[in-house]
C-alpha positions as CSV (number, residue, x, y, z in Angstrom):
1,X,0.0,0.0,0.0
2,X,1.3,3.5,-0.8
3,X,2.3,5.8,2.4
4,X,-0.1,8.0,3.3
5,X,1.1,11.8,2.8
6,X,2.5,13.3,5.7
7,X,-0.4,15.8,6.1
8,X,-2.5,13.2,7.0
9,X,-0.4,11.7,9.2
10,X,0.0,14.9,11.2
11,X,-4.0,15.4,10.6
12,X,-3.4,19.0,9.5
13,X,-6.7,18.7,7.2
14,X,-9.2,18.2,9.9
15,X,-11.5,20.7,11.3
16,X,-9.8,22.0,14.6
17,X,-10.6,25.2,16.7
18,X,-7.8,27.8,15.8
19,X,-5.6,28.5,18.8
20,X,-6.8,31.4,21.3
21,X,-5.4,34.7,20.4
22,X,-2.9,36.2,22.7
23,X,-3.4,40.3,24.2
24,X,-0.8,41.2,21.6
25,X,-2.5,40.5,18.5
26,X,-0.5,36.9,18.0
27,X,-1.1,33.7,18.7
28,X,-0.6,31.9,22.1
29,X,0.2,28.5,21.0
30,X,0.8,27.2,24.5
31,X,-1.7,28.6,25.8
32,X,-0.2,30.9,28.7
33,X,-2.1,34.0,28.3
34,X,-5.0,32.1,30.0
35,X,-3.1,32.3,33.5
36,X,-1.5,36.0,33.8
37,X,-3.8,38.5,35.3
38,X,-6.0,41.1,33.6
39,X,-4.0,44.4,32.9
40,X,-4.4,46.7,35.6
41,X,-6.8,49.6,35.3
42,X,-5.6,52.9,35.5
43,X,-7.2,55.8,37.2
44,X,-7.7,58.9,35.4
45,X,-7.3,62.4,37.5
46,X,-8.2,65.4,36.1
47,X,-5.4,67.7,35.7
48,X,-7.3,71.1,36.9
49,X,-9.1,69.8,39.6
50,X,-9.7,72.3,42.6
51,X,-11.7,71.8,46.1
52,X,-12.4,74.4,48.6
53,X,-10.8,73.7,52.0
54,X,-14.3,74.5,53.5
55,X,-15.5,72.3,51.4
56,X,-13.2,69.6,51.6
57,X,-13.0,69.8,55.2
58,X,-17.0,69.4,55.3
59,X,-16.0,66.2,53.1
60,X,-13.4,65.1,55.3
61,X,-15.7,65.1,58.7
62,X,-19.1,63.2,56.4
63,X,-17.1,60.6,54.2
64,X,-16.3,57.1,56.4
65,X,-12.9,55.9,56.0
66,X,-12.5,54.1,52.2
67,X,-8.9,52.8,53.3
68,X,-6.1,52.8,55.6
69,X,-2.7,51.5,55.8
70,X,0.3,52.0,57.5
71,X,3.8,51.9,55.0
72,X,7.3,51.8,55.3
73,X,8.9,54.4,52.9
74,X,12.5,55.2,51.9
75,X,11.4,58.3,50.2
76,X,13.9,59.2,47.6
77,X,13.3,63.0,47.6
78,X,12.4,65.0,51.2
79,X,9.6,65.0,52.2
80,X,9.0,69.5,51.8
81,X,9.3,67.8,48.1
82,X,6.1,65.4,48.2
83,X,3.2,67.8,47.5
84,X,5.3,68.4,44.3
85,X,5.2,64.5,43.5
86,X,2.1,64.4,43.9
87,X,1.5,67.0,42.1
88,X,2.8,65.3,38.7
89,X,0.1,62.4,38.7
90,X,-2.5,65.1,39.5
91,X,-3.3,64.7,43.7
92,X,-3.1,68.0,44.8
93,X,-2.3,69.5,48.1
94,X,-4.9,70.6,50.5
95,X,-2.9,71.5,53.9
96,X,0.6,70.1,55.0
97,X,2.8,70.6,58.4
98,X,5.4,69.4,60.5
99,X,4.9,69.0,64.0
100,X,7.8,67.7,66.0
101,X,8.7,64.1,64.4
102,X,5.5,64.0,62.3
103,X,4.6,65.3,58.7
104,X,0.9,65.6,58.1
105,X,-0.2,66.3,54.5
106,X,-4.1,66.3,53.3
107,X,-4.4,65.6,49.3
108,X,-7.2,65.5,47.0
109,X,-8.1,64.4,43.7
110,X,-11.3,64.3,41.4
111,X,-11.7,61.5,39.0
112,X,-11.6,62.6,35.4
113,X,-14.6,62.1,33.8
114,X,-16.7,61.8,37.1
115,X,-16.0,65.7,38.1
116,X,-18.4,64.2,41.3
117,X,-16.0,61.5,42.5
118,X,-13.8,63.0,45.3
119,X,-10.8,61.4,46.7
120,X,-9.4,62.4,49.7
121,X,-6.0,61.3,51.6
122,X,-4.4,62.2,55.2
123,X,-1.2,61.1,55.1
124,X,1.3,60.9,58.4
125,X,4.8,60.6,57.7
126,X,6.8,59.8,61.0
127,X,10.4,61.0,59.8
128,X,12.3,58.8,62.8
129,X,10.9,56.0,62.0
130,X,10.1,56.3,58.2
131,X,6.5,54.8,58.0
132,X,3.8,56.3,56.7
133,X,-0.2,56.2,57.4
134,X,-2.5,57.1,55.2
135,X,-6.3,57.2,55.4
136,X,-8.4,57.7,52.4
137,X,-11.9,58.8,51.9
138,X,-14.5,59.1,48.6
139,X,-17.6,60.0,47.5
140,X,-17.7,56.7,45.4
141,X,-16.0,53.6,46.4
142,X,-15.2,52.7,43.0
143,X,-12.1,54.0,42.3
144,X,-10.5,53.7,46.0
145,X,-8.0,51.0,45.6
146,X,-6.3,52.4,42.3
147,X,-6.5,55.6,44.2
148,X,-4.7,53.9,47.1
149,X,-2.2,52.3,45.1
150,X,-1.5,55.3,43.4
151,X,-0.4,57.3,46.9
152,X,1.3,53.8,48.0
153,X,3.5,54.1,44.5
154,X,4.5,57.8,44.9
155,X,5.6,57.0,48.2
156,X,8.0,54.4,47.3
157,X,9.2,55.9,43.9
């Protein structure tokens, strides 16, 4: 009997589901793409965003506590420096001081797109012993944790 061709062998003209396609536009073959995580979202701050202090202190005393966590930081820049870094990714600068050992700063952002959707941030920054507490408030609970994870990454940058 003649051999069979080797396309058969290898069943390459049967009616198979095309691999899945991979974030990049290609093809994931081994099928990897299936177990890495969803890209995170990013948060959007709008750039011109401004707040009262009456009215962000009226805020400040209503909202319940969205978050709170306590972080070591090795801040790369002093700390008279941080509104200004904060400043960059649009969290702006309500009130800041230094009493004794401790560095208090009140930020606040809006949400672009959602002009409504305050965020608010106290942030305590014991110099001695380098860790830093923040508490974080909003009018929507939505965009809390990227808004967290944003003040987390400009303190460790």
């Amino acid at each position: 009997a003649p051999a069979a061709p080797v396309e058969n062998l290898l069943d390459l003209g049967a009616e198979s589901p095309p691999p899945p396609a991979a974030a990049g536009g290609g093809i994931d073959l081994l099928g990897l793409e299936d177990a890495l995580p969803a890209p995170a979202a990013a948060l959007a701050l709008a750039p011109g965003a401004s707040l009262d202090p009456a009215v962000f202190q009226q805020q400040w005393g209503a909202l319940p506590t969205a978050d709170s966590w306590q972080h070591r930081t090795s801040l790369s820049v002093p700390l008279e420096q941080l509104s200004a870094r904060f400043g960059t990714r649009h969290v702006k600068t309500m009130a800041f001081g230094t009493v004794g050992d401790a560095s208090k700063f009140y930020f606040f952002a809006r949400e672009a797109g959602a002009a409504d959707t305050l965020l608010l941030c106290e942030l305590v920054v014991t110099r001695s012993t380098g860790v830093a507490a923040a508490t974080i408030k909003a009018t929507a609970p939505a965009p809390v944790p990227l808004f967290s994870s944003l003040v987390r990454e400009l303190l460790s940058s």
